[in-house]
N, C-alpha and C positions, 0 to 999 in steps of 0.2 A: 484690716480690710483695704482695698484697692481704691485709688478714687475713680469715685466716677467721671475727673474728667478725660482717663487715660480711654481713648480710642477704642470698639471695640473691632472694629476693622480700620486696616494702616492700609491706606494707599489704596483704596478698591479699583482706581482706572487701571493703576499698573496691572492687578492681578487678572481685570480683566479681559487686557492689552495681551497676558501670558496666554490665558487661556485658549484665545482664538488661534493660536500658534502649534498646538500639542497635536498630534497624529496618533496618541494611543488614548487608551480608557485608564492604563491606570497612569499614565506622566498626569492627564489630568485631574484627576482622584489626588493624586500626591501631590501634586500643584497646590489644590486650593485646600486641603488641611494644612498643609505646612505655611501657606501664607498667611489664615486665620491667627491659628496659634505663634505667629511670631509679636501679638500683640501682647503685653502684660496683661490687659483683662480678660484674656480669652485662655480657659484654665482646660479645656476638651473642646476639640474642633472633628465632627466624626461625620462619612457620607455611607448611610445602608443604600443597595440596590435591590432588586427586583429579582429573585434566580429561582430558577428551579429548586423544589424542597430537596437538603442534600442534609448529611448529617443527623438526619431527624432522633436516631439513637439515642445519641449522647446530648442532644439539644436542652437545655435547662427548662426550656418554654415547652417542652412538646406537651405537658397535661395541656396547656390552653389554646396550641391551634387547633382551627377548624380545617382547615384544609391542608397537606402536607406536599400538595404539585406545589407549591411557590411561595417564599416568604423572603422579607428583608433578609439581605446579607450584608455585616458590617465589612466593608472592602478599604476604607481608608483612616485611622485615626490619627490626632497628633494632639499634642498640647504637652503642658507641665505643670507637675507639682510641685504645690509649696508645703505641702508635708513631708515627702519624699521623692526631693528634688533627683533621686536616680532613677525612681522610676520610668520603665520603658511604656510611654502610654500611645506608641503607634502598632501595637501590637493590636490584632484583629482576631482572636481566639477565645478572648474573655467573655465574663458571664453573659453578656447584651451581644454578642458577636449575631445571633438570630432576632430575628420580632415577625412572629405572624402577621398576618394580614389582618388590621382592624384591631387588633388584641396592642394595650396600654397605647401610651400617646402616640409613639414614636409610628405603631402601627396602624393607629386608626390618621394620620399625617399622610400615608402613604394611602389607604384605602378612600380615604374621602378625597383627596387634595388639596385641605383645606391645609394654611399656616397654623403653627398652634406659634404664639409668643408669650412671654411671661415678661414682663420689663422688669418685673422686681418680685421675686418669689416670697417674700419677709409676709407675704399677706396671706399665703397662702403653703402653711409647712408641709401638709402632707402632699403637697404635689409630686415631689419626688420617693423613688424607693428607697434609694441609699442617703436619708437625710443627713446622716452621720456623718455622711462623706461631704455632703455641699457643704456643711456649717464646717467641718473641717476644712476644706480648699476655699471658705468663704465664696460662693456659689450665690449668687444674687441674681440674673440674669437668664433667663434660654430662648434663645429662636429656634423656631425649627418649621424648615421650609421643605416641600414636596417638588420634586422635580419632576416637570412635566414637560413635554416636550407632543405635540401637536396632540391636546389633549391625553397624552397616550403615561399613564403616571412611570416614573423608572426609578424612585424612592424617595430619600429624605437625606436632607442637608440640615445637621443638625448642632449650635452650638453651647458651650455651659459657659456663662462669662463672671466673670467674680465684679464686675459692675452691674448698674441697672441698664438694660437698653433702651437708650433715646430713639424716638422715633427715625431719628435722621440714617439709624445706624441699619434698625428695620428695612427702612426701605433701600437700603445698599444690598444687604439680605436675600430681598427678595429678587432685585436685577441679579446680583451672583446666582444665586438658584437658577433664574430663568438660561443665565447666559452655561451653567456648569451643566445644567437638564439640555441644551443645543449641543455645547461642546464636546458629551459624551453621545447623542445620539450622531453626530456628525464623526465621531473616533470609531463608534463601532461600526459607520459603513465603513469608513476607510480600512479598519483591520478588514474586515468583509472583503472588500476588495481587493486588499493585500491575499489573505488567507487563499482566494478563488486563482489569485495572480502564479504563486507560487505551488499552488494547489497543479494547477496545468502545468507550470515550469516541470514541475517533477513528474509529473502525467506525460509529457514530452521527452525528458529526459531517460524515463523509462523505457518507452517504446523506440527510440534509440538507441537505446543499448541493448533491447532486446533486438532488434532489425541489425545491428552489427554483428549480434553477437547468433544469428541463427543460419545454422547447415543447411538446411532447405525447407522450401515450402509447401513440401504436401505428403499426404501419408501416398507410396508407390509400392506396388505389387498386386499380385493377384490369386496368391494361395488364400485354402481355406481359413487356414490361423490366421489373416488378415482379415480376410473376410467378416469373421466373428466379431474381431473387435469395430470394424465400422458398422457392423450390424447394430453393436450396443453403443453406438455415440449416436446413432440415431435415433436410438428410443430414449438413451437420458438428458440429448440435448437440449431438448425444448423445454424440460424439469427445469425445475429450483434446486433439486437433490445435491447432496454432498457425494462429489466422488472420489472414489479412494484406487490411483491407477496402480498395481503393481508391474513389476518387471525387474530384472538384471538391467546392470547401470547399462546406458548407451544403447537402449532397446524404443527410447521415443516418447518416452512419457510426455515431454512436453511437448512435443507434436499433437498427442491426446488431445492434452490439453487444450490443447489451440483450438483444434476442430471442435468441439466443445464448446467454448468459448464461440467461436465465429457460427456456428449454427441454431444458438440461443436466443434471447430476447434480448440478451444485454451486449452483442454484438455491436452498438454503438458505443456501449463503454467502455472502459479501457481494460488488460487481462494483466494484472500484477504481478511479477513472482518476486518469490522469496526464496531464495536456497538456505534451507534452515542450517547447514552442515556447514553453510560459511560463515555466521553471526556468530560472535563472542559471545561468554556466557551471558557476558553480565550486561548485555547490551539487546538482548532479547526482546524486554517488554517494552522497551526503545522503540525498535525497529519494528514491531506487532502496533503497537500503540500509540507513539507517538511521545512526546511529552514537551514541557514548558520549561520556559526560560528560567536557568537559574534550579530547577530539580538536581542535578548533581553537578560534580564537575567536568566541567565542559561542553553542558547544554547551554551554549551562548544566545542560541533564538527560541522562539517555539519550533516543534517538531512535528510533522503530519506521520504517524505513522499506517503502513501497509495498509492495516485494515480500511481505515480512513480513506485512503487514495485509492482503494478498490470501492468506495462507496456505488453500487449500484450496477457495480460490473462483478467480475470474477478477480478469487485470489487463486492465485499455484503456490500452494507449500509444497516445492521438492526436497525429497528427503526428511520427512515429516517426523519418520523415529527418531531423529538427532534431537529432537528437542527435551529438555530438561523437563524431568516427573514435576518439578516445583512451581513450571509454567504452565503445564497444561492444563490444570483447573480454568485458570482462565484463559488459556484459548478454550475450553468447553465451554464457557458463559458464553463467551464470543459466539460461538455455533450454535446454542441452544436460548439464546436471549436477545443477542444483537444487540449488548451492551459492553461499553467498553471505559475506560479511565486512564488519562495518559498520565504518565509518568510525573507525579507532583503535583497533580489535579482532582480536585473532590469534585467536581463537573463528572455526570453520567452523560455519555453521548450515544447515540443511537446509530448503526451504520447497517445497511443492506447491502450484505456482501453473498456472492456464493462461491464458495470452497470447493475445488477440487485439490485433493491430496495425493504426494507419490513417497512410492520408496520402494527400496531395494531388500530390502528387510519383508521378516517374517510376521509381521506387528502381531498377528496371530497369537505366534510362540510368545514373541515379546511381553504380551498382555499376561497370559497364563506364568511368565518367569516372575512377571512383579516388574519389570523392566517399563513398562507402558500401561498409561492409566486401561482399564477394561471396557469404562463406560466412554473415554473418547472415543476410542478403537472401533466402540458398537457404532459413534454415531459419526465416524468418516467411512464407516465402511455400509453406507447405505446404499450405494450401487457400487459392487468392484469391478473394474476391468484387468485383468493379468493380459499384460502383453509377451505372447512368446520374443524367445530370441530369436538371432538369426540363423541359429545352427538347425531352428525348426522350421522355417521358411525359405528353403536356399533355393524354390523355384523362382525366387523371386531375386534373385539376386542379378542376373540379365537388367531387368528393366530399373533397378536400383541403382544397380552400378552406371547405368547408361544415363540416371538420371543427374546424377552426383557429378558424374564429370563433365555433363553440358553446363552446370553450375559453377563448381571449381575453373574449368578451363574458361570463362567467361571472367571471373574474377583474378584467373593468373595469366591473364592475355594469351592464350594459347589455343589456337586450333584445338578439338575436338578428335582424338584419337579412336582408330577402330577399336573395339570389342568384341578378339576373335574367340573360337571357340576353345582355342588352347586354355586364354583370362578365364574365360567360366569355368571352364573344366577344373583348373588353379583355385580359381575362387571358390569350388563346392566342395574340396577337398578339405577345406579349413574351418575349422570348429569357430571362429570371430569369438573367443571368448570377452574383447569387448564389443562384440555387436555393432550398430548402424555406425556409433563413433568411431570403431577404428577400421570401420569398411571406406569412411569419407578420409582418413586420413591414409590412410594405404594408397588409396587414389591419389590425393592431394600428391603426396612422396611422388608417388609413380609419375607424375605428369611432369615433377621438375625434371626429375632424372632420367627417363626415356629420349631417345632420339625422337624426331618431329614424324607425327604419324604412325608412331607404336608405342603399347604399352605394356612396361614390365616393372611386373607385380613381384615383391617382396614380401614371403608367406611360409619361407622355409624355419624359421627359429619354431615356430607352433604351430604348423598342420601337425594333423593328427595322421597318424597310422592309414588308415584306411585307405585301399588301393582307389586309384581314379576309375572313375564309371567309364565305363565302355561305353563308344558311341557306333553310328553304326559303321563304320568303316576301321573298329582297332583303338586303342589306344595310341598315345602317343609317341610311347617308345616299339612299338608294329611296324615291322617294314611292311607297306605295302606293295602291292601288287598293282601292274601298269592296268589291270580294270579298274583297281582300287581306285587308283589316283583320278582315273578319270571317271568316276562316278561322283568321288571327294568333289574336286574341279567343278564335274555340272553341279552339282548340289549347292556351293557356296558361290556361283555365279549366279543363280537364279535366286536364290534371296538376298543378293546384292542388287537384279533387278524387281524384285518385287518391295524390296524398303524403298526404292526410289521411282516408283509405279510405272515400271518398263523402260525408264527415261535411262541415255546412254550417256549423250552428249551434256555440258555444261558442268555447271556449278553442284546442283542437286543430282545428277547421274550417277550409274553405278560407275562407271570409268575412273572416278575423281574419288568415290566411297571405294574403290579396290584399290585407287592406288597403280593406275596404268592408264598409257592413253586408251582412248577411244578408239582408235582406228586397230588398236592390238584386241582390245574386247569384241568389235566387231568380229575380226577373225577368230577368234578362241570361239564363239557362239557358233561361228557359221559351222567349222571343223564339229564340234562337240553336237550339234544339231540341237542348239535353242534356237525358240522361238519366242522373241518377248511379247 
C-alpha cells in the first residue's frame, strides 16, 4: 500500500495556472486527468459531463435511468495500474462511461451538487461496486466534486486515490473543480464563438463562389412554358415543401432555385449548394454532415457540414441522382427527422433546413430500376417543377439573348452589340442541345470574336435541319425587291426609333443603336416618310 504521505495532488497552482490558458473543452478535460494521475497516490482521475442522452442502447445503466434526454458522460480518464501496469485507463468506453442523473454516487454528485468525499474507505467496504478492484489497486481514498459553474451543475470531477485524503488535499479539490467547472464553461463559449466565426467564414465563402460563379441574375422571357414555371415558384415559395426541379442539364435549375430561395421566409438566410455529381464517394457524409477532428484521415479540425451551414435557410442538391443508395438513408432521416451526426460523432444534432433538389435524370425510372431509394424519391418530389429546354421556348430567345450580352459585354469590357434579326433567325434555327449554358457561351465566344458592333454567331456544327422561318419580307437567301427593301428599311428604322422612344440624336438615339450618323437617319426618315 501507498503511503500516505505521497501527495495526492502535485503542484495544484501550476495546474491551475494551465488551466486558465486552454481554449478548448477537451485540452482542458485532458489537462486536468493527466496532471491528477501524474501523482503516485492517484490510481483513476476521471471528469463526466452533462450531455444529451446518446447511446442509450447499449448503456450498461439504461434499467436504472429515469430520464433518457440527459446523463453523465465520461469525457476524460487517466491514471495507472498496479495490477496491470499496461493497462490503457484513459479510455472513455468502459462499463461507467454513462451515469444517470441522480442514480449511484457519481450521479446523485451531479444531480444534487453536493461533494461526496470518502478520506479512507477501509470504514466503509461496500461503498464501492467493484471492491475487488480497490482492494486490488489498494483504493483507500475518493473525492468527488460537482462542477458548477453559476449555479448551473455541468458534472463531476471525480478521483480514486490508493491514500487516505487529508483535508488539505480536499480543499485543493474543490478550488480545482470550481476553477475546471469556469475553465470549461469559458471553452465552450469560446469554441461557440470560434464555431459561429467559421460558421459565417464559410457562409461568406459560399456566397462568393456562388456570386462569381453565376451567369445571370433573373429568370428572362415571356412564353407560356416560362410562365408555368414562375406560376409554380409562386405558390411553393412561401412553403417549407421540399422541391424536386427537373430539366436537361443547362436549362436553370438553379436559377429555380434561387427564386425560391429569395421569395421565401428564409430569404435572410443563406441558400447552400451542393453539386452532388462533384463529391468523392467517400467523402459524402463529410460534406452533408460535417464531422470532427481526428474521424479519419485528414480530418485535421472539426468540420461544419452543408446541412449544418444551411441551418435555417435553404439547401440545393444539384444532381441529387449522383448520390450513393448507401447514403440516402440518411439523407432521408435528414428530410424526415432533422436529425443529423457528423462523421465520428455520437452527438445527435438538430438542423432546420429546407431542400430543394435537381436533376437531369429520370428519378422516376431510377426509383422503379432499384437504381434510387423509392421512399426518398416520394419525399423530394413533394412539389415537382420540370423546366422545359430551350428548344421549347425559342420565343424567348430575343429577350435572353439581349439579356446575356448586356451581362457578358459588361464583364469583357465591351460595348453592347446589336441583335439583328438575321442573330434570331440563326439562333431559332438551333436545337441548343445544351440550352441557357451554351446560349450564354455562344454569346460569350461571339463577342470576343466579332468585329466591334456586330455579332456573329457560331451554330453551324449542330443546327438542326429545319428550314429558317420566313419573315415577312423572304428569307435570307430571297433576293428582294426594291419595294421589298424598302419596306425592310422602314420596318427596322421605326423599331430602332421606338427602342429608343423617338430619340434620334445622342447616346441613347436610334442613329448611334443603327450604327449611322444622325444627320444620314434624318434623311433616310424624311425620303422613306417616317414620322417619329
Amino acid at each position: 500500500m501507498k503511503s500516505p504521505n505521497i501527495p495526492v495532488i502535485r503542484d495544484p497552482k501550476s495546474l491551475l495556472l494551465s488551466m486558465a490558458q486552454q481554449r478548448s473543452v477537451a485540452d482542458v478535460l485532458r489537462l486536468v486527468v493527466d496532471h491528477l494521475s501524474t501523482s503516485e497516490a492517484v490510481a483513476l482521475a476521471r471528469i463526466w459531463l452533462i450531455r444529451p442522452g446518446e447511446g442509450c442502447l447499449t448503456c450498461p445503466m439504461r434499467n436504472e435511468c429515469p430520464d433518457q434526454t440527459q446523463c453523465l458522460h465520461l469525457v476524460a480518464s487517466a491514471g495507472h495500474s498496479i495490477v496491470n501496469p499496461e493497462a490503457d485507463l484513459t479510455r472513455v468506453d468502459g462499463e461507467f462511461r454513462r451515469f444517470p442523473l441522480g442514480i449511484r454516487k457519481v450521479g446523485r454528485i451531479a444531480a444534487t451538487g453536493t461533494p461526496m468525499e470518502i478520506q479512507d474507505i477501509d470504514g466503509d467496504p461496500d461503498w464501492l461496486v467493484k471492491l475487488d478492484w480497490a482492494k486490488s489497486e489498494n483504493i483507500r481514498g475518493f473525492g468527488g466534486q460537482p462542477l458548477i459553474h453559476r449555479g448551473r451543475s455541468l458534472g463531476v470531477l471525480g478521483v480514486f486515490a490508493r491514500t487516505a485524503i487529508g483535508d488539505a488535499c480536499l480543499d485543493w479539490m474543490r478550488m480545482i473543480a470550481d476553477h475546471v467547472a469556469s475553465a470549461i464553461a469559458n471553452a465552450e463559449a469560446w469554441e461557440e464563438i470560434e464555431t459561429l466565426r467559421s460558421r459565417l467564414e464559410q457562409e461568406n465563402d459560399y456566397l462568393q463562389e456562388e456570386l462569381r460563379g453565376e451567369a445571370f441574375g433573373e429568370m428572362v422571357g415571356q412564353s407560356d412554358a416560362l410562365q408555368t414555371v414562375a406560376q409554380q415558384i409562386r405558390l411553393v415559395a412561401p412553403t417549407d415543401s421540399t422541391v424536386l426541379v427537373m430539366g436537361e442539364s443547362g436549362t436553370g435549375k438553379e436559377l429555380v432555385a434561387r427564386e425560391i430561395h429569395a421569395r421565401s421566409d428564409r430569404h435572410e438566410r443563406p441558400l447552400i449548394k451542393v453539386n452532388c455529381a462533384a463529391i468523392p464517394r467517400e467523402l459524402y457524409e463529410s460534406e452533408f454532415f460535417g464531422h470532427t477532428k481526428g474521424s479519419f484521415t485528414g480530418a485535421l479540425r472539426d468540420r461544419i457540414g452543408r446541412f449544418e451551414l444551411a441551418d435555417g435557410g435553404t439547401l440545393f442538391l444539384d444532381e441529387i441522382g449522383e448520390i450513393p443508395l448507401d447514403l440516402q438513408s440518411k439523407l432521408l432521416r435528414v428530410l424526415q427527422e432533422g436529425e443529423l451526426e457528423r462523421v465520428g460523432e455520437e452527438r445527435t444534432r438538430n438542423v432546420n433546413v429546407r431542400v430543394i433538389a435537381a436533376t437531369n435524370r429520370d428519378l422516376k425510372a431510377e426509383a422503379e430500376a432499384g437504381n434510387f431509394r423509392s421512399d426518398l424519391y416520394y419525399r423530394l418530389s413533394v412539389f415537382p417543377i420540370e423546366l422545359p429546354p430551350l428548344r421549347h421556348r425559342k420565343d424567348d430567345l430575343p429577350l435572353l439573348a439581349h439579356h446575356l450580352l448586356s451581362i457578358l459585354s459588361r464583364r469583357l469590357g465591351k460595348p453592347i452589340p446589336r441583335l439583328t434579326q438575321s442573330n434570331v433567325q440563326q439562333m431559332q434555327r438551333y436545337d441548343w442541345p445544351g440550352n441557357i449554358r451554351e446560349l450564354q457561351h455562344v454569346l460569350e465566344r461571339a463577342l470576343i470574336t466579332s468585329p466591334p458592333g456586330k455579332l456573329r454567331l457560331e451554330l453551324t456544327s449542330n443546327a438542326s435541319s429545319r428550314p429558317a422561318p420566313m419573315s415577312d419580307h423572304g428569307s435570307e437567301e430571297e433576293v428582294l425587291t426594291l419595294a421589298q427593301m424598302k419596306a425592310f428599311e422602314t420596318a427596322n428604322l421605326q423599331r430602332a426609333l421606338a427602342a429608343c422612344n423617338g430619340k434620334v440624336y445622342g447616346e441613347s438615339g436610334a442613329a448611334k443603336l443603327l450604327g449611322m450618323k444622325p444627320t444620314t437617319l434624318a434623311s433616310r426618315m424624311k425620303t422613306l416618310g417616317i414620322d417619329k
